[in-house]
PASEBA-1860 file (N, C-alpha, C; in nm, 3 decimals):
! residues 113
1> XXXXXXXX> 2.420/-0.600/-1.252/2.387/-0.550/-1.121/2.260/-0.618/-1.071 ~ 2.271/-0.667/-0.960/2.135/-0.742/-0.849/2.062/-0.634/-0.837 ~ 1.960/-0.627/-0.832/1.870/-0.528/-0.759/1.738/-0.590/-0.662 ~ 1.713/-0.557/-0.572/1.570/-0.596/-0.519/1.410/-0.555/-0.573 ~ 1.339/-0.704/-0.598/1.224/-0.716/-0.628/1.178/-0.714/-0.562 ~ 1.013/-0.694/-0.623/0.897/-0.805/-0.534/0.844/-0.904/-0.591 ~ 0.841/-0.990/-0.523/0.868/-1.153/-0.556/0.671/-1.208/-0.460 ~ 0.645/-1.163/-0.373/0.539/-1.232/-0.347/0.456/-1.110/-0.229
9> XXXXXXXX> 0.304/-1.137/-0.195/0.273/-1.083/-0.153/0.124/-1.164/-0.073 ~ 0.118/-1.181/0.067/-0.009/-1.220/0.082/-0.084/-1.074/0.175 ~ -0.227/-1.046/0.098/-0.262/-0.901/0.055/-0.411/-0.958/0.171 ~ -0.376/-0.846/0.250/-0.515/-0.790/0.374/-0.539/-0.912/0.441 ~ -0.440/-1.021/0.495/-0.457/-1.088/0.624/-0.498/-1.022/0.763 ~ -0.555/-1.117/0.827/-0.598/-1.044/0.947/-0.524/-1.153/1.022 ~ -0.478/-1.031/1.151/-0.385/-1.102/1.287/-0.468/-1.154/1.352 ~ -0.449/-1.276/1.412/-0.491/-1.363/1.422/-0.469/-1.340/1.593
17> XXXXXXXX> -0.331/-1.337/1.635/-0.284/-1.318/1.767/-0.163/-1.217/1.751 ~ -0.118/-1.182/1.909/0.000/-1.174/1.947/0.089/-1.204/2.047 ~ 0.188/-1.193/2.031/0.267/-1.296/2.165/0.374/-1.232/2.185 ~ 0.368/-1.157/2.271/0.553/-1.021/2.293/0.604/-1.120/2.309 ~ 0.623/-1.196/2.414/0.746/-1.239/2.499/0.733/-1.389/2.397 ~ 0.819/-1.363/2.274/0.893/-1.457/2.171/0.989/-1.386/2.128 ~ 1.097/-1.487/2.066/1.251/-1.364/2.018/1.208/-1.317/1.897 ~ 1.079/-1.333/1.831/1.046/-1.219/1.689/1.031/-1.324/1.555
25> XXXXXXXX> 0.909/-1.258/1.485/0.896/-1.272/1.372/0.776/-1.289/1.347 ~ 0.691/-1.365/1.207/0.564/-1.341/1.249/0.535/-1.496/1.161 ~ 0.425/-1.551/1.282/0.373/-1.699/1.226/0.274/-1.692/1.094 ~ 0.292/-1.770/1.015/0.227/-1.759/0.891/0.172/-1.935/0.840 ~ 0.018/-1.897/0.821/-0.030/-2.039/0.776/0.038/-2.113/0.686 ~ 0.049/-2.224/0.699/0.180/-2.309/0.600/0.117/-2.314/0.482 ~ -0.065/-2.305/0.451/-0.093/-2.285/0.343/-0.102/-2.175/0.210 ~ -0.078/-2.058/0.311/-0.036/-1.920/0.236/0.111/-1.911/0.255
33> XXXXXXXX> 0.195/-1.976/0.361/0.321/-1.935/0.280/0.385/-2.032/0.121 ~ 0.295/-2.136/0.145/0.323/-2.216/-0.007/0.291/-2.143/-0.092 ~ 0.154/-2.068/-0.098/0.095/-2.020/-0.200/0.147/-1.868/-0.244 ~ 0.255/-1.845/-0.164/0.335/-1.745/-0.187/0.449/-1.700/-0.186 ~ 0.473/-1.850/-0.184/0.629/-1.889/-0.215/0.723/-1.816/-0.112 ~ 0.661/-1.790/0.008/0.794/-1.803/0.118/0.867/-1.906/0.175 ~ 0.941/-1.920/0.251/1.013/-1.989/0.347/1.003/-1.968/0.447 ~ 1.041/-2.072/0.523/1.082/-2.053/0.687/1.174/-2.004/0.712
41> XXXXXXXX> 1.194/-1.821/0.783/1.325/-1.765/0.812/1.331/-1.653/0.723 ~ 1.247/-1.629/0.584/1.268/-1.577/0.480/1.250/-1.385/0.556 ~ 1.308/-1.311/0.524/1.257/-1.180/0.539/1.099/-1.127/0.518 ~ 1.053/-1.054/0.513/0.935/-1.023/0.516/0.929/-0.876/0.537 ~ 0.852/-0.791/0.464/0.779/-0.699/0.502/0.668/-0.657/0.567 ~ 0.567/-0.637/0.638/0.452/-0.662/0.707/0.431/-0.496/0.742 ~ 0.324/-0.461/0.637/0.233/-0.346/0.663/0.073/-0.348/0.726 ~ 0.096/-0.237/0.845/-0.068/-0.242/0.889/-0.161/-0.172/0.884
49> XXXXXXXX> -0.259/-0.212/0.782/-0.338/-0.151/0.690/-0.402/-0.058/0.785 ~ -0.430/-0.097/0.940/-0.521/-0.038/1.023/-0.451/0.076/1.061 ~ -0.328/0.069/1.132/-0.277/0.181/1.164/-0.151/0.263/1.119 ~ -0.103/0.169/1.024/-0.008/0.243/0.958/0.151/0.187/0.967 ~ 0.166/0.111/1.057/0.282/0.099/1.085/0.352/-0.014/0.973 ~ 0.480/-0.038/0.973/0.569/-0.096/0.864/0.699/-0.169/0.963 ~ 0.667/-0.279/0.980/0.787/-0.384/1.013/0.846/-0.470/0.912 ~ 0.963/-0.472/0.958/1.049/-0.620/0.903/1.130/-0.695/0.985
57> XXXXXXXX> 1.050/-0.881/0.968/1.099/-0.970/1.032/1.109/-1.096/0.954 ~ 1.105/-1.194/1.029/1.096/-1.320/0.917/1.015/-1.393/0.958 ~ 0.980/-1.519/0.879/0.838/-1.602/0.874/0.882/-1.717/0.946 ~ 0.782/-1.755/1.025/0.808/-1.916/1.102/0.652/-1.991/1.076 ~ 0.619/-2.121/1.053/0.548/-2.182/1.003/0.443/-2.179/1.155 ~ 0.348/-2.144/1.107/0.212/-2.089/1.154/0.108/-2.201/1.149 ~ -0.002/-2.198/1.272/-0.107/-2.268/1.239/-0.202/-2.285/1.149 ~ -0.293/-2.374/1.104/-0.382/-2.287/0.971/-0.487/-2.211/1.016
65> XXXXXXXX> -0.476/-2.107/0.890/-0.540/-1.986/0.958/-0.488/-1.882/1.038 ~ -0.341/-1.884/1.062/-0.273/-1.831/1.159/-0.179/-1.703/1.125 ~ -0.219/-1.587/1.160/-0.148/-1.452/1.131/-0.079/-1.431/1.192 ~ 0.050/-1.444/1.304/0.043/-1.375/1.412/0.225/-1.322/1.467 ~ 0.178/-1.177/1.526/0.315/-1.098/1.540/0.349/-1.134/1.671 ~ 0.471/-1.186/1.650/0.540/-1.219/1.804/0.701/-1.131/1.848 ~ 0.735/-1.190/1.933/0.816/-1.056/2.022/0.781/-0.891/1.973 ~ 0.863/-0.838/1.979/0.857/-0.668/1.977/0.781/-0.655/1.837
73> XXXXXXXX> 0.758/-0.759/1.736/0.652/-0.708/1.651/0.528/-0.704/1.687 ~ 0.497/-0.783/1.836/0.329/-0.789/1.862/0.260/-0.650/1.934 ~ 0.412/-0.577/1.942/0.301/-0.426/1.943/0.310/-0.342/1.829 ~ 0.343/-0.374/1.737/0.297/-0.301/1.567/0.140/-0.357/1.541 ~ 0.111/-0.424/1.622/-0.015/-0.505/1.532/-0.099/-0.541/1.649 ~ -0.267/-0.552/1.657/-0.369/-0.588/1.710/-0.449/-0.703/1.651 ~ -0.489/-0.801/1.751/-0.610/-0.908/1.676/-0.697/-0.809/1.623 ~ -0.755/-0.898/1.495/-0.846/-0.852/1.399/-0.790/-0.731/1.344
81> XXXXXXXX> -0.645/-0.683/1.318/-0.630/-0.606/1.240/-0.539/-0.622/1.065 ~ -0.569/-0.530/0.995/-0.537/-0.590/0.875/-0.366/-0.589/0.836 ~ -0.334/-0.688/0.765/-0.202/-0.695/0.707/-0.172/-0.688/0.567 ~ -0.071/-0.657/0.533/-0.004/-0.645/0.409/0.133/-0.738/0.443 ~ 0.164/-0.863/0.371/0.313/-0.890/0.406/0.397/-0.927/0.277 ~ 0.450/-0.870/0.257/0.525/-0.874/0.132/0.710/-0.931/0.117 ~ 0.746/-0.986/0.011/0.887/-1.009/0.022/0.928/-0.991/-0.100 ~ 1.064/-0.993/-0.135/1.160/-0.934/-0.248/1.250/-1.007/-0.280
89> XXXXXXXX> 1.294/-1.030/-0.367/1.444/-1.114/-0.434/1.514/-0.987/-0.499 ~ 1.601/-1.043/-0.504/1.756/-1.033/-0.552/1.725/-1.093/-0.690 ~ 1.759/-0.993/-0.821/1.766/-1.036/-0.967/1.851/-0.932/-1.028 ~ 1.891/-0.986/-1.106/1.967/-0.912/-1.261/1.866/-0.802/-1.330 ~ 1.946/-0.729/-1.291/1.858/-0.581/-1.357/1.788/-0.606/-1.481 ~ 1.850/-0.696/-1.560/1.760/-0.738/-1.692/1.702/-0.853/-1.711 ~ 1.701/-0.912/-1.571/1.575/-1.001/-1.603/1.472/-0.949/-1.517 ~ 1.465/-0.874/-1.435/1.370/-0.812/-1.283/1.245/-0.785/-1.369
97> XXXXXXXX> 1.245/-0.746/-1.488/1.090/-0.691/-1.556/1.048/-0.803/-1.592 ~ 1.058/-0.910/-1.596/1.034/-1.024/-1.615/0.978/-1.090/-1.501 ~ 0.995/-1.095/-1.373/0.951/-1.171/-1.251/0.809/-1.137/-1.255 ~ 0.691/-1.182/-1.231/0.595/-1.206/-1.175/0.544/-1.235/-1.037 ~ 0.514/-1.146/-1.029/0.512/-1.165/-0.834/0.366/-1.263/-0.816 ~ 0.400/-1.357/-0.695/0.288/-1.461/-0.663/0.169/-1.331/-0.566 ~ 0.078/-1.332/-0.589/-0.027/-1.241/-0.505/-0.153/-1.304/-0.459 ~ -0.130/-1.326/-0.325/-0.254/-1.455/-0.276/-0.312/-1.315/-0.187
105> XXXXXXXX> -0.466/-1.317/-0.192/-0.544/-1.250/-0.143/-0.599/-1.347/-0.072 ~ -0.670/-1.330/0.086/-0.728/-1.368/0.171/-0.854/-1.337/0.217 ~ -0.936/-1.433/0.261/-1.062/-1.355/0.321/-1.035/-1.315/0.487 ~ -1.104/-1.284/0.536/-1.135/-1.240/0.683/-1.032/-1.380/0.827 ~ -1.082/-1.482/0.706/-1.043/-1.577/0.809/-0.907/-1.622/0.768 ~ -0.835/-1.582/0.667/-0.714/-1.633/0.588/-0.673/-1.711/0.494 ~ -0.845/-1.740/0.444/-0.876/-1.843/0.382/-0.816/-1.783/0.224 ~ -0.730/-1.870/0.099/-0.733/-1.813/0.025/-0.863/-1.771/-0.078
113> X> -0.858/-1.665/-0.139/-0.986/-1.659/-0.226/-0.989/-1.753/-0.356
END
């Protein structure tokens, strides 16, 4: 049986911008999505540390330094507020205790630590 993991996590980014009028998803620095092993298109979770709210969209390659929620996600989220964005795989129930999730922490500016 497959079950869903968590596979990666980049932990207390700050939004950078927002942009409603895009068809959705959220831009992500090409240097934290390497370092956290996403993709372009990949699903995503995106929690906001500031106010609470919990979206899911997918990742499109971002400026550096670049946080940012576009179409109907850019009203879950405010510049300078904090993020959580997380993603999950698909594994074999007996290998899932085995995965190691990638966990890139950021400073203020997105910089990794």
């Amino acid at each position: 049986m497959l079950i869903s993991v968590f596979k990666s996590k980049i932990h207390m980014a700050t939004i950078t911008s927002t942009l409603l009028h895009y068809e959705g998803s959220i831009a992500i620095d090409p240097v934290l999505l390497k370092a956290a092993g996403l993709i372009p298109g990949e699903k995503v979770h995106v929690l906001n540390f500031d106010n609470g709210n919990r979206l899911e969209t997918y990742t499109i390659v971002g400026e550096k330094g670049e946080i940012s929620l576009r179409g109907p996600a850019a009203k879950m989220g405010k510049k300078g507020q904090k993020v959580i964005i997380l993603a999950y795989g698909l594994e074999d129930q007996k290998k899932a205790g085995k995965i190691r999730p990638k966990i890139v922490h950021v400073d203020g500016r997105n910089k990794i630590k």
